[in-house]
N, C-alpha and C positions, 0 to 999 in steps of 0.2 A: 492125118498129118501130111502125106502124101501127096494129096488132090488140094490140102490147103497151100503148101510150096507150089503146087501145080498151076493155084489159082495165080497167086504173088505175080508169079513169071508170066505167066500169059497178059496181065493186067499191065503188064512193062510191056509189051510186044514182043516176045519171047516165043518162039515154035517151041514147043514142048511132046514128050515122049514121056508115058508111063506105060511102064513095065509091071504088070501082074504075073501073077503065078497059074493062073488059066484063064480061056476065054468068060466064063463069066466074073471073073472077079473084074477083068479090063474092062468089059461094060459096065459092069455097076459103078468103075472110076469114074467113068465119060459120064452117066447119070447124074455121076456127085458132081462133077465139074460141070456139068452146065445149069444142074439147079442153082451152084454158087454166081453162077455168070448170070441166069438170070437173076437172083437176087441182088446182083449191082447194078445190071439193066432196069429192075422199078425201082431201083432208090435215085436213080439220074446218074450215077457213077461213069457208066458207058453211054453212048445211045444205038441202035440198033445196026446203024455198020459195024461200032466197035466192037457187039456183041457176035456179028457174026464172025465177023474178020479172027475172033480171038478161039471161035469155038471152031474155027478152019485152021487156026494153030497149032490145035490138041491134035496125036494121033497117041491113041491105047492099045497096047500090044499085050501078047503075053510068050514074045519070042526075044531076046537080047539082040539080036541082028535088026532090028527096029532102032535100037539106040546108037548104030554103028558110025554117025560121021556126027555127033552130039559134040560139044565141046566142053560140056562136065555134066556129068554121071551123079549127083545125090542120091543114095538110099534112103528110106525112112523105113524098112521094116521093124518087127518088134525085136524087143531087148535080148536078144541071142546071141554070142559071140560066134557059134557056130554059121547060124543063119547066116550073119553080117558078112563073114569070112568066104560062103559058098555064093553070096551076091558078088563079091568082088573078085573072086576068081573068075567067075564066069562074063563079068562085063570086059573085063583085063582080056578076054578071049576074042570081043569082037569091037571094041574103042580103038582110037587113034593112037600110040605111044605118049601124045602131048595135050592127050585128053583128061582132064582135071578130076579126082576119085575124090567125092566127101562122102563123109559120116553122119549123119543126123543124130547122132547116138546122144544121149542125155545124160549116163555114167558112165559106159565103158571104155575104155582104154583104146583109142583109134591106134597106138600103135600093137597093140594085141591084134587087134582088128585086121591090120591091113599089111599082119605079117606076110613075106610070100609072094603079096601084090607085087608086080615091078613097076619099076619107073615111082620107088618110093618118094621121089620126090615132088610128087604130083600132086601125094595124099596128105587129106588134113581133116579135120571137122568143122561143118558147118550148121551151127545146130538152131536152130527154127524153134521158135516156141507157139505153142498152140491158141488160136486158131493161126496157122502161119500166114495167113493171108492179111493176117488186119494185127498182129503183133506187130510191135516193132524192132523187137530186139534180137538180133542177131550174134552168138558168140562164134566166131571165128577162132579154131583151136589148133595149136602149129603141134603137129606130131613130131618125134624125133628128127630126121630126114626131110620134114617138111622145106620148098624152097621160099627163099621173099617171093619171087617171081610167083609162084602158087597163091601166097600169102596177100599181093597184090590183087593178083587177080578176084580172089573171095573177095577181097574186100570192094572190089569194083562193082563185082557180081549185086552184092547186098545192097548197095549205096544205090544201085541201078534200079532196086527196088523198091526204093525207099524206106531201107528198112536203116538201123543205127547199128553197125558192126562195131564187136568190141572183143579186143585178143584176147584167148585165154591162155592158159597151159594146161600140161593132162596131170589130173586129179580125181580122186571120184565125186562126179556132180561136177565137175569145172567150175565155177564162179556162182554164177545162180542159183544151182542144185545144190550146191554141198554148202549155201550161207541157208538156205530153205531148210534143208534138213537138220541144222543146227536149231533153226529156229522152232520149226515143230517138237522139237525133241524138247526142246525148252519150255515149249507148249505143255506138251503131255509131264513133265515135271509138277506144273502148275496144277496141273489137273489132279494129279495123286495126293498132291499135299492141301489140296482145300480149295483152287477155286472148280467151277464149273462152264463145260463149253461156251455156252450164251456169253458168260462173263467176259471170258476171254475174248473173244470173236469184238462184243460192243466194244470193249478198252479197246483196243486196235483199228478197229473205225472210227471211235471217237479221236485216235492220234490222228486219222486220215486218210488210213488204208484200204485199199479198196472194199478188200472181204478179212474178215481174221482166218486163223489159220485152220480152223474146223470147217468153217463154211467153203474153204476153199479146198480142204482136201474133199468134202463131199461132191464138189462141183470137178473137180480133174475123175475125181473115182479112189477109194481109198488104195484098191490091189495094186496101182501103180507102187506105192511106198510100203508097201508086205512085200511085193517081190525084191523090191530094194533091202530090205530088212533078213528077209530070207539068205539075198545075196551075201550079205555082211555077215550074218551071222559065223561061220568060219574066223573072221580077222578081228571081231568088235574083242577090242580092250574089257578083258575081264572084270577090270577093275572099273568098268563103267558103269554106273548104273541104267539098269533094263528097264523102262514100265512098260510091263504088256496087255496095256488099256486097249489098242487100238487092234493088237493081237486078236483079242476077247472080241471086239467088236465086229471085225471081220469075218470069225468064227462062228459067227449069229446068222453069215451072210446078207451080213450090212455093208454093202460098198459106197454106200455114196445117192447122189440122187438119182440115178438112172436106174437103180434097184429099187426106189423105192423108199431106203433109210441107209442112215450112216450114222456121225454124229449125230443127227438131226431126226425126224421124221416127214417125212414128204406125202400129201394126201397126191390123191389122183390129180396129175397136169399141174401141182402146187410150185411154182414160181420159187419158194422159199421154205425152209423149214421149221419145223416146229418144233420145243423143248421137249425130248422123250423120258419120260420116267425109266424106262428099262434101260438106257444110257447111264442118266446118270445113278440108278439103284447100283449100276456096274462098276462105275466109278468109286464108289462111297464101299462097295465090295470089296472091289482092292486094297482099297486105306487099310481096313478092318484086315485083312490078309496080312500086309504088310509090317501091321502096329504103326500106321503114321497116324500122328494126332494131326489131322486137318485142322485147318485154320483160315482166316480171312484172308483175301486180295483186294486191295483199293486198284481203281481203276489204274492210279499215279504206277501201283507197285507192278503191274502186269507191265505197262509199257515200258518201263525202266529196265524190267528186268529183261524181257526178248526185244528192243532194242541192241542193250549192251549186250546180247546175245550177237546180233546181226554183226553190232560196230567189231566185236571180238571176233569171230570168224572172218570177215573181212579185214582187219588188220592182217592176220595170218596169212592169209591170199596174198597180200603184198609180201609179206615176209620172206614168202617161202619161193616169189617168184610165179604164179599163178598168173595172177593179176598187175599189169604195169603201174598202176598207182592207186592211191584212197579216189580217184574223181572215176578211173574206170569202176570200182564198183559201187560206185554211187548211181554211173550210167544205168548196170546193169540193173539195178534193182528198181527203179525206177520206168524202164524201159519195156521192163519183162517180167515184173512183179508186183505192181500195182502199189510200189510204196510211192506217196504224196510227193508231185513232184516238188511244190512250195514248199517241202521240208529238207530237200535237199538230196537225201539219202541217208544212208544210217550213218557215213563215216563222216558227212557234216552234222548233221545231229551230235554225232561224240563231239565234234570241233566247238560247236554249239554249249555244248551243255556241260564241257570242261570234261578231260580224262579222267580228275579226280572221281565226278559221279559217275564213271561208267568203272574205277576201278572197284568204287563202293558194292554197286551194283555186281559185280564177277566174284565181290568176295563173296557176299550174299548166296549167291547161286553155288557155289564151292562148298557154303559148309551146307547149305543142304542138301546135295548130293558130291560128296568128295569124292575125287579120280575121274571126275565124268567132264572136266574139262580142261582144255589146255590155253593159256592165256596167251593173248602177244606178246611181244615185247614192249611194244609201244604203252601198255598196261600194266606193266609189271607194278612194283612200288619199288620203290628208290630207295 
């Protein structure tokens, strides 16, 4: 994530500074950022001034006094509140006062984060999504103390990259992540009660989407959403219902395609995956565990049902003040999520296809797992 922000900025003409944690981790950044330099070098992206010019921009450090006259500081390490909190002490040691502090963080709480920090009004999140360099969606997230002026600036920062900035507030998952993990969740429903991966995955490309929702946690890597799950575990609503379908799978030491297997199975250098029996034997385990009588899914009833998953969660984001309106998470998803941009997004699709069918739809999902959701308002019944 790091070196893909890294690439972004440099790509804009940007001097850029990465900060590792020892001398070799900082060469193998400079490695990674000039293999990506030259890979926009043979696609014609650059030509060979601009390749050098940009790789005479990069300087990789593994000292904070390297980043000392920067004019904003992004972190990208991994998901530690601790970690996050001992990077930003430490930059706050050798930055300017009006030096701008973001977060790249993907759930956690930027104002946990950057308790302590001073000059809290500098700090905000600014979260990149992966590969950062060729995404385009940008959420821009105002922590408590955050200023416009901060707020301006990110958003100049992003636009400068051509990237599409969109305001969040702090939640867990901000906009993107917290309408994803409704969705998967909604996923793994499907899957305990009768349909299977492949199913799910075609229905959702057949609406338009890039990847369904198995194939795409295979391809991010499954441990990212265990450790999410993990995290939750302390706060999740008792009354919600659990499948630990993907628990189980993990626990096989299936992550995804870079292990090898996930949902899916991956031969050697395989492009794409293959329907595993030992998946779905696992799957069909669970049912039998649980006493669900599995039952069929029509293509119609998958996309209906995590749709008005997406449009419900995103209602909420507006609700609750998250998200400035139903078109910002339209952007988002669209943006940074690979839903069809010729459909709109999920909360024109609801506009689309009338509140009625999406309340239909949330009743549906309600009585087969009650307590496990909360509805808009904008959805209620009257």
């Amino acid at each position: 994530m790091g070196c893909g922000i890294a690439m972004a900025c440099l790509l804009s003409n940007r001097q850029v500074v990465i900060i590792e944690r020892d001398a070799d981790a900082a060469d193998t950044a400079r490695q990674t950022v000039t293999s990506l330099l030259k890979g926009a070098l043979a696609r014609g992206k650059i030509n060979q001034a601009g390749f050098d010019n940009r790789l005479a921009a990069l300087v990789t450090s593994d000292t904070y006094g390297s980043a000392a006259d920067v004019d904003l500081a992004l972190e990208a390490v991994f998901e530690d509140l601790d970690v996050k909190r001992t990077v930003f002490g430490d930059l706050a040691e050798v930055v300017g006062p009006d030096t701008l502090l973001a977060t790249n963080t993907s759930y956690l709480n930027p104002d946990e984060i950057f308790e302590g920090t001073p000059g809290a009004e500098r700090c905000l999140g600014i979260h990149f999504f992966s590969p950062a360099h060729i995404m385009k969606l940008v959420e821009v997230v105002r922590a408590s103390n955050t200023s416009d002026a901060a707020l301006a600036s990110a958003f100049g920062f992003a636009s400068a990259l051509r990237k599409t900035p969109v305001l969040a507030g702090i939640c867990d998952g901000f906009i993107g992540n917290r309408i994803l993990a409704a969705y998967r969740r909604a996923a793994e429903y499907l899957l305990a009660d009768g349909a299977l991966p492949h199913e799910v995955d075609a229905a959702m490309r057949a609406f338009g989407m890039a990847m369904g929702p198995f194939e795409a946690q295979d391809q991010a890597g499954l441990q990212i959403a265990l450790a999410n799950r993990r995290r939750q575990d302390a706060s999740r609503n008792p009354a919600e219902r659990y499948v630990d379908i993907s628990d189980r799978i993990c626990a096989l030491d299936r992550f995804g395609k870079r292990s090898g297997a996930g949902w899916y199975a991956y031969a050697d250098g395989a492009k794409h995956g293959e329907r595993d029996p030992i998946v779905e034997t696992l799957i069909q385990t669970y049912a039998q565990e649980m006493s669900i009588s599995r039952r069929s899914f029509s293509e119609g009833d998958i996309q209906t049902q995590l749709l008005a998953v997406m449009a419900n969660e995103g209602a909420r984001l507006v609700e609750e003040g998250i998200a400035e309106n139903a078109a910002a998470i339209d952007v988002v998803k669209c943006a940074g999520y690979g839903f069809p941009r010729w459909r709109g997004g999920p909360m024109h699709w609801a506009a689309t296809v009338g509140h009625e069918a999406v309340r239909s739809a949330l009743t549906i999902l309600e009585t087969a797992s009650p307590g496990s959701w909360t509805r808009a308002g904008v959805f209620q019944y009257e």
